[in-house]
DOBAMAR-70259 format. One record per atom (N, C-alpha, C): residue number from 1; residue in three letters; chain; x, y, z. Coordinates in pm, 1 decimal. Example, Ala and Ser with C-alpha at 12.3 -4.5 7.8 and 13.67 -1.06 7.14 Angstrom:
# residues 2
ATOM  pos  code  unit        xx        yy        zz
ATOM    1   ala     A    1319.0    -569.0     780.0
ATOM    1   ala     A    1230.0    -450.0     780.0
ATOM    1   ala     A    1320.0    -330.0     780.0
ATOM    2   ser     A    1285.0    -225.0     708.0
ATOM    2   ser     A    1367.0    -106.0     714.0
ATOM    2   ser     A    1290.0       3.0     787.0
This chain:
# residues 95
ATOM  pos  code  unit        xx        yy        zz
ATOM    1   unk     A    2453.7   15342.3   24474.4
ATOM    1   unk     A    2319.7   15291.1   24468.4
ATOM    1   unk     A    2323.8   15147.8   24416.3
ATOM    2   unk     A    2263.2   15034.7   24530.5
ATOM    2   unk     A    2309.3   14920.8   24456.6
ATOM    2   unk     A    2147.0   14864.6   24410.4
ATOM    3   unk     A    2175.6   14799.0   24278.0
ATOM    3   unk     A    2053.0   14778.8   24162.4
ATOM    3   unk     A    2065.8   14602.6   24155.2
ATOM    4   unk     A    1970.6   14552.3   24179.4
ATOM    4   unk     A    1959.8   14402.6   24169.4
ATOM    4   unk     A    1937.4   14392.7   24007.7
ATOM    5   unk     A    1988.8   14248.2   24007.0
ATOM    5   unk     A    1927.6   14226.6   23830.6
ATOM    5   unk     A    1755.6   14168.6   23808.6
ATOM    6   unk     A    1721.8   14169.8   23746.4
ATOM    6   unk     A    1571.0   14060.3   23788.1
ATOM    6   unk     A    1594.9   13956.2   23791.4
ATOM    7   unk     A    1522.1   13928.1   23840.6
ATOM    7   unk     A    1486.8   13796.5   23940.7
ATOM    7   unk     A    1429.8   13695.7   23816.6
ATOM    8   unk     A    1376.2   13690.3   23702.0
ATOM    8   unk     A    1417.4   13580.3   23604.4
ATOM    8   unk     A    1533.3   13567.5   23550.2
ATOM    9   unk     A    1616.1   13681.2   23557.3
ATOM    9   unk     A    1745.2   13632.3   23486.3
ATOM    9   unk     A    1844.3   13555.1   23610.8
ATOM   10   unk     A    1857.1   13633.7   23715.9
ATOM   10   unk     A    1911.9   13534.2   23829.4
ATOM   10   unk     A    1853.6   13443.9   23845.7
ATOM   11   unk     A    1756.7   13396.3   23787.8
ATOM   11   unk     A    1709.3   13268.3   23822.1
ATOM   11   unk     A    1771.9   13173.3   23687.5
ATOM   12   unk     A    1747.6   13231.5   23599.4
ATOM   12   unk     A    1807.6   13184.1   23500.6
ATOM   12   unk     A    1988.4   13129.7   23508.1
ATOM   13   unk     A    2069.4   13223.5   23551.1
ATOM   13   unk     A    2172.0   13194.8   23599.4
ATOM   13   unk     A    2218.1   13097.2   23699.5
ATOM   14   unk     A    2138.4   13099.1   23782.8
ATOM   14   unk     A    2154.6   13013.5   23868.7
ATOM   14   unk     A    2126.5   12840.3   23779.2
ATOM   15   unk     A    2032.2   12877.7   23706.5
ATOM   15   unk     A    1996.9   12744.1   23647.1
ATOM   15   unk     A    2150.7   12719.6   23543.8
ATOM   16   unk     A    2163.9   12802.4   23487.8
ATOM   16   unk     A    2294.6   12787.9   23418.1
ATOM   16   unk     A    2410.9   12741.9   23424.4
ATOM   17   unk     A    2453.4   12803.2   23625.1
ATOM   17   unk     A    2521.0   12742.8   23669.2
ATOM   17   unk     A    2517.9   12584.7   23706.2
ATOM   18   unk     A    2417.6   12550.7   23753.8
ATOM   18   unk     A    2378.5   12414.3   23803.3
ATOM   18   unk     A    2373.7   12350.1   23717.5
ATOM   19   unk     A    2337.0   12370.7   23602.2
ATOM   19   unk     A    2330.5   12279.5   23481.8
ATOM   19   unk     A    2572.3   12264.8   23468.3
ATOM   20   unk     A    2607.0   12382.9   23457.6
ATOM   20   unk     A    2751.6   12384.6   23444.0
ATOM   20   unk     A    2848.8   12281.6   23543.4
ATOM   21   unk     A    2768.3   12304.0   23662.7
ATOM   21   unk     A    2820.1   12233.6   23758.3
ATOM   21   unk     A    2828.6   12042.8   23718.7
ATOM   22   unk     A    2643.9   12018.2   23700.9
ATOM   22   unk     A    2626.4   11890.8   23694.6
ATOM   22   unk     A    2717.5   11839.1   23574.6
ATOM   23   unk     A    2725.9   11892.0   23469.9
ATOM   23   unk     A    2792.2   11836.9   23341.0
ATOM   23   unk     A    2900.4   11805.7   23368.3
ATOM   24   unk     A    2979.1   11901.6   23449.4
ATOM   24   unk     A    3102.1   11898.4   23443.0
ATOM   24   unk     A    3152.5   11759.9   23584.4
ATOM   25   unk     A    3056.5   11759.8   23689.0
ATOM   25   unk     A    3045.0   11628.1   23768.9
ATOM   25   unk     A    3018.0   11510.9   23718.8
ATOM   26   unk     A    2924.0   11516.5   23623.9
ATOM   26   unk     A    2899.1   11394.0   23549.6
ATOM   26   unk     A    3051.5   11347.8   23457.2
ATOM   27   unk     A    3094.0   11427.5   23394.3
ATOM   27   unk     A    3230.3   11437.2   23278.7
ATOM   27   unk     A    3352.8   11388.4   23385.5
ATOM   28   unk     A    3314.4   11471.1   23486.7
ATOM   28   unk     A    3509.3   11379.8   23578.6
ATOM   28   unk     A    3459.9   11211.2   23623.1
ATOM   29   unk     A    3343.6   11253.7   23699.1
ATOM   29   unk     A    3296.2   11120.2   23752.7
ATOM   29   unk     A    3314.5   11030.7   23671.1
ATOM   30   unk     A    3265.5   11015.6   23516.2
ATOM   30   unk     A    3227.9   10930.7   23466.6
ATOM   30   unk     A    3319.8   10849.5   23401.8
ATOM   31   unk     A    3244.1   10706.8   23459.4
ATOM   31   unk     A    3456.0   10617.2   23497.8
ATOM   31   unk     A    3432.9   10529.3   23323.1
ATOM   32   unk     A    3370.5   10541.7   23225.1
ATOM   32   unk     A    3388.2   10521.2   23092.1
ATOM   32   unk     A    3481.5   10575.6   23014.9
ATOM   33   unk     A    3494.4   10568.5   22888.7
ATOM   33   unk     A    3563.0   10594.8   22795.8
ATOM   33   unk     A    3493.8   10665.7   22675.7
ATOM   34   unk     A    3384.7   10765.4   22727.7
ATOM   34   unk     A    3306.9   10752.4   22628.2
ATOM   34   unk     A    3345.3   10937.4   22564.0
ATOM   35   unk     A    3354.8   10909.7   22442.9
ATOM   35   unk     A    3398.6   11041.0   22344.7
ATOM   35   unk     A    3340.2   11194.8   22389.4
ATOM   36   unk     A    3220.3   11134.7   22367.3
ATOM   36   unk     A    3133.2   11256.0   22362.7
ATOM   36   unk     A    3045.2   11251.0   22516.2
ATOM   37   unk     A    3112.1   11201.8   22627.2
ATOM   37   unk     A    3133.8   11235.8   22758.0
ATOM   37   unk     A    3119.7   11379.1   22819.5
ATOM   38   unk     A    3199.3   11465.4   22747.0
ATOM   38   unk     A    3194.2   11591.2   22794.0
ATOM   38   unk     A    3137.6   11740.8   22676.9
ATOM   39   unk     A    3020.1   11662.2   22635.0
ATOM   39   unk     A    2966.4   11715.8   22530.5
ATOM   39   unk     A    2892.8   11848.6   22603.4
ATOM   40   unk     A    2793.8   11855.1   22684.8
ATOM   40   unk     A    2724.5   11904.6   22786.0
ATOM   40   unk     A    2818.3   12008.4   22834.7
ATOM   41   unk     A    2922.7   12002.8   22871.6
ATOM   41   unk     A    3029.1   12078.4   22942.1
ATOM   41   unk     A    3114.8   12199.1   22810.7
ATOM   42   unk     A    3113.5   12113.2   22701.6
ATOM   42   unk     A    3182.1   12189.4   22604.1
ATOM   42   unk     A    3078.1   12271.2   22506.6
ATOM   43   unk     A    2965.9   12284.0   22541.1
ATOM   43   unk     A    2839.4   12346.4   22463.6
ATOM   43   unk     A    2770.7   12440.6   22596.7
ATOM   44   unk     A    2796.3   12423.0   22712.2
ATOM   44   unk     A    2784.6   12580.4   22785.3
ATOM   44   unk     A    2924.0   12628.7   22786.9
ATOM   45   unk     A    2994.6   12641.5   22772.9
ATOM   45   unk     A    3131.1   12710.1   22797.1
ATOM   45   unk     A    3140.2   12749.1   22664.6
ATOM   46   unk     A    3072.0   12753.1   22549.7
ATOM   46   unk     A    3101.2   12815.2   22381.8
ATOM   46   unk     A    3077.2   12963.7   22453.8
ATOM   47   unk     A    3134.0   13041.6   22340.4
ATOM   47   unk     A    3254.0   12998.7   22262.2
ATOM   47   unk     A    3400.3   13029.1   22305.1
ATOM   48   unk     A    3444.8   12975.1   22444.8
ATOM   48   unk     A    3550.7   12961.5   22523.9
ATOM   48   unk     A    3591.0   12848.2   22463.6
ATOM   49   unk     A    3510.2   12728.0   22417.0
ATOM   49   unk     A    3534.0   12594.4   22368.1
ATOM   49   unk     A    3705.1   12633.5   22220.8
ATOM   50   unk     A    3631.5   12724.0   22141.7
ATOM   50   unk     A    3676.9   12752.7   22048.5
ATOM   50   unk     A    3838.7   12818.1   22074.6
ATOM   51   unk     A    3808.4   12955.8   22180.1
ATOM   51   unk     A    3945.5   12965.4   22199.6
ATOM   51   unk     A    4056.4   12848.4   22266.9
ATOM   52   unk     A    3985.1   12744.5   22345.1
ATOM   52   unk     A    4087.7   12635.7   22406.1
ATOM   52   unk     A    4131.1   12562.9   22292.0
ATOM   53   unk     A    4064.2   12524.4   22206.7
ATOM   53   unk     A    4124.9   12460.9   22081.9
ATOM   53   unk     A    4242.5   12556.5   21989.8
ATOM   54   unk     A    4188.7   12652.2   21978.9
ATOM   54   unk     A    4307.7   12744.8   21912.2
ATOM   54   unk     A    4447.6   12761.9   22043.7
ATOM   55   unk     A    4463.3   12722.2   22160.7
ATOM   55   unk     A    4507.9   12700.5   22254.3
ATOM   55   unk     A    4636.4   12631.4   22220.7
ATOM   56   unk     A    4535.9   12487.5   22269.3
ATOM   56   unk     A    4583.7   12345.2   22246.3
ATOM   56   unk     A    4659.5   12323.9   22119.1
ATOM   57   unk     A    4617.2   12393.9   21991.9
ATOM   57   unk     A    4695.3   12348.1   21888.7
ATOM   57   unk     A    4802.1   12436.5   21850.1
ATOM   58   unk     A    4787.4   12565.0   21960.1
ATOM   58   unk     A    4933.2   12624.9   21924.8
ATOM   58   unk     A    5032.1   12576.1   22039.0
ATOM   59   unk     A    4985.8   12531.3   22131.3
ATOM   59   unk     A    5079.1   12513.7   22294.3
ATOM   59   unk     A    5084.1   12370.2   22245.0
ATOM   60   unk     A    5073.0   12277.8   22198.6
ATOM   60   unk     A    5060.6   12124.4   22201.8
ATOM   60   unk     A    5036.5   12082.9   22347.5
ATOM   61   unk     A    4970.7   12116.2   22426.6
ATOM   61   unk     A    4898.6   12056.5   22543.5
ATOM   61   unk     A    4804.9   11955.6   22505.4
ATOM   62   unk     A    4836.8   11822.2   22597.4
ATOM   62   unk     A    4698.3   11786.1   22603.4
ATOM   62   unk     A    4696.5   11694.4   22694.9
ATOM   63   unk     A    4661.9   11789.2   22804.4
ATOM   63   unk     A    4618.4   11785.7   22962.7
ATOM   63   unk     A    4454.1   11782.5   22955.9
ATOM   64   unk     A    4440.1   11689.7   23037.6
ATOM   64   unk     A    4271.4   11655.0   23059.9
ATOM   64   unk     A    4260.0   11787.2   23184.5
ATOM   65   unk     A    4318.3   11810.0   23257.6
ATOM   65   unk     A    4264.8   11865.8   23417.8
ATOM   65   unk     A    4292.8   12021.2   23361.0
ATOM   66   unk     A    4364.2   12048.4   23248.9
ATOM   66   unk     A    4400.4   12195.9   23176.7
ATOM   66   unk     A    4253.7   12211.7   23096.7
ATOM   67   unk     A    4239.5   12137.3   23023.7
ATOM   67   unk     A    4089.0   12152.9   22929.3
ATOM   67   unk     A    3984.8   12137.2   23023.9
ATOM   68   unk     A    3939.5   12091.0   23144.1
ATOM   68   unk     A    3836.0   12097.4   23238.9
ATOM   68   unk     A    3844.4   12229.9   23321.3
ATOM   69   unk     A    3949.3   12201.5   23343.1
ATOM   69   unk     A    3964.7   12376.8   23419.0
ATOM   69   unk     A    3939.5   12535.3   23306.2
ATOM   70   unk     A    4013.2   12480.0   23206.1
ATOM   70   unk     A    3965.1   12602.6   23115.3
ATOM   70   unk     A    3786.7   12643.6   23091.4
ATOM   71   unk     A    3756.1   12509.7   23031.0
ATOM   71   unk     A    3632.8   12515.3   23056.2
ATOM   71   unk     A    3516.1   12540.1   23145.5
ATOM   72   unk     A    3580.4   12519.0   23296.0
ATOM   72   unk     A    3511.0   12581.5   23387.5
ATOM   72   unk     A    3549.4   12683.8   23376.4
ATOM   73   unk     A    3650.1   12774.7   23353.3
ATOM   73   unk     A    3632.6   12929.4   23366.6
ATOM   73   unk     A    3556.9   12973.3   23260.2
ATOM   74   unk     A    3544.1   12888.0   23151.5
ATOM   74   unk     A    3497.8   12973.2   23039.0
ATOM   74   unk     A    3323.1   12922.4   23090.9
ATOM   75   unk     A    3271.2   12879.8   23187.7
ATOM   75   unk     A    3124.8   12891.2   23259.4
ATOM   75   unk     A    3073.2   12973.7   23302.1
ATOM   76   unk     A    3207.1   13020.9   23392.4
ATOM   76   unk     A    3206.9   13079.6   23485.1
ATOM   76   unk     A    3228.9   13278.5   23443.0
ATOM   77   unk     A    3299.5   13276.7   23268.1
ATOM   77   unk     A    3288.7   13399.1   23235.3
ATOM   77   unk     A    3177.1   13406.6   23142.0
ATOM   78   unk     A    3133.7   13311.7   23126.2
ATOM   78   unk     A    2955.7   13324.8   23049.8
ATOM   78   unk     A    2817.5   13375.9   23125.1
ATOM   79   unk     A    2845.7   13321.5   23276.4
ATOM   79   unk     A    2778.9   13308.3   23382.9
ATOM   79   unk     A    2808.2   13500.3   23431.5
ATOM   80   unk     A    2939.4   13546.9   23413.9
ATOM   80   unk     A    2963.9   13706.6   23488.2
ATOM   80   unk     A    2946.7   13772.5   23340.6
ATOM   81   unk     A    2909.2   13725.6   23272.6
ATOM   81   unk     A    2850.9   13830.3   23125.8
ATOM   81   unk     A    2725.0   13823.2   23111.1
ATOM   82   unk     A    2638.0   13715.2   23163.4
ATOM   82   unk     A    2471.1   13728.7   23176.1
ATOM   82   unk     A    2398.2   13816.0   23292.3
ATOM   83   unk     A    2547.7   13791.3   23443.0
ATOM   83   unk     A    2448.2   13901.7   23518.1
ATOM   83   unk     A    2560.9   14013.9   23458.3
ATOM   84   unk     A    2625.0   14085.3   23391.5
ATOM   84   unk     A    2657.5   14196.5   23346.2
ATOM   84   unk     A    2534.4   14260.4   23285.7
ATOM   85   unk     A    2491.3   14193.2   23166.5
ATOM   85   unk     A    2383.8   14218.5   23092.5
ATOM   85   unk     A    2255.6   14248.5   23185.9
ATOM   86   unk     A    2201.7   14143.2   23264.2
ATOM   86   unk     A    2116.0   14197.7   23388.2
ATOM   86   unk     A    2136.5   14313.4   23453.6
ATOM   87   unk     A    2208.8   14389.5   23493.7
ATOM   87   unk     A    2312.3   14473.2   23544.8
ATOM   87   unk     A    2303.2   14629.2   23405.6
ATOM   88   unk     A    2316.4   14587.9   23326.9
ATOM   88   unk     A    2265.6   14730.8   23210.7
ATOM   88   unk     A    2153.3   14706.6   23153.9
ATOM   89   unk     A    2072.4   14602.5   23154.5
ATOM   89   unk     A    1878.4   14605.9   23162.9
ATOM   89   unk     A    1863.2   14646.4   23283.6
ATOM   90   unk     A    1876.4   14683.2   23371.7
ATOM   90   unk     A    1877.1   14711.2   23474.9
ATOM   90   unk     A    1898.4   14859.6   23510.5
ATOM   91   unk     A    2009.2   14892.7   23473.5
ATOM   91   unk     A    2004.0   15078.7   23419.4
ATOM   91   unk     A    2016.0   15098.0   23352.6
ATOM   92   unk     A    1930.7   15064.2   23244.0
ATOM   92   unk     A    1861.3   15096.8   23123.9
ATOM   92   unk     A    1728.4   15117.6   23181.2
ATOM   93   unk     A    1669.6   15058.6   23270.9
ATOM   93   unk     A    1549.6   15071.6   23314.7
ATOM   93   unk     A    1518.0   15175.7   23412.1
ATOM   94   unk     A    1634.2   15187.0   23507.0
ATOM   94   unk     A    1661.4   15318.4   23565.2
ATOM   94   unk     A    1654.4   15441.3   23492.2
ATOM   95   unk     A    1764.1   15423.5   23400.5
ATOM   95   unk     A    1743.9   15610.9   23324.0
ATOM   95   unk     A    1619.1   15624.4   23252.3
């Protein structure tokens, strides 16, 4: 039996994503030097942010295209834990 999530939270997600997307386009694109550049990108991906740092300071990496990529997955597993949650409000509402 397949159960949609509601339709504000997929909407919500979707916004989540797009917001994930743009930050992270703005952060490669952006041909400055500026620190707090990828601020936007590292405040939706919490608290994935946290495990890449505990990462980085045990691996001594420090790869720019390793910390962007981490961070997109850690979007992208924030993003499959909100429709999870949609997904048991969802049959929760069923039973």
């Amino acid at each position: 039996m397949s159960q949609s999530i509601p339709a504000p939270l997929k909407f919500f997600i979707w916004i989540y994503l797009a917001f994930g997307g743009l930050s992270l386009a703005i952060t490669v694109l952006n041909p400055g030097n500026d620190p707090l550049g990828a601020i936007f990108l590292v405040l939706l991906s919490m608290p994935w942010t946290l495990v890449l740092t505990s990462l980085n300071n045990a691996l001594g990496w420090e790869s720019v295209a390793f910390n962007y990529g981490f961070l997109s997955v850690g979007l992208g597993i924030n993003a499959a834990i909100l429709y999870g949650l949609g997904v048991l409000i969802t049959k929760g509402r069923a039973a």
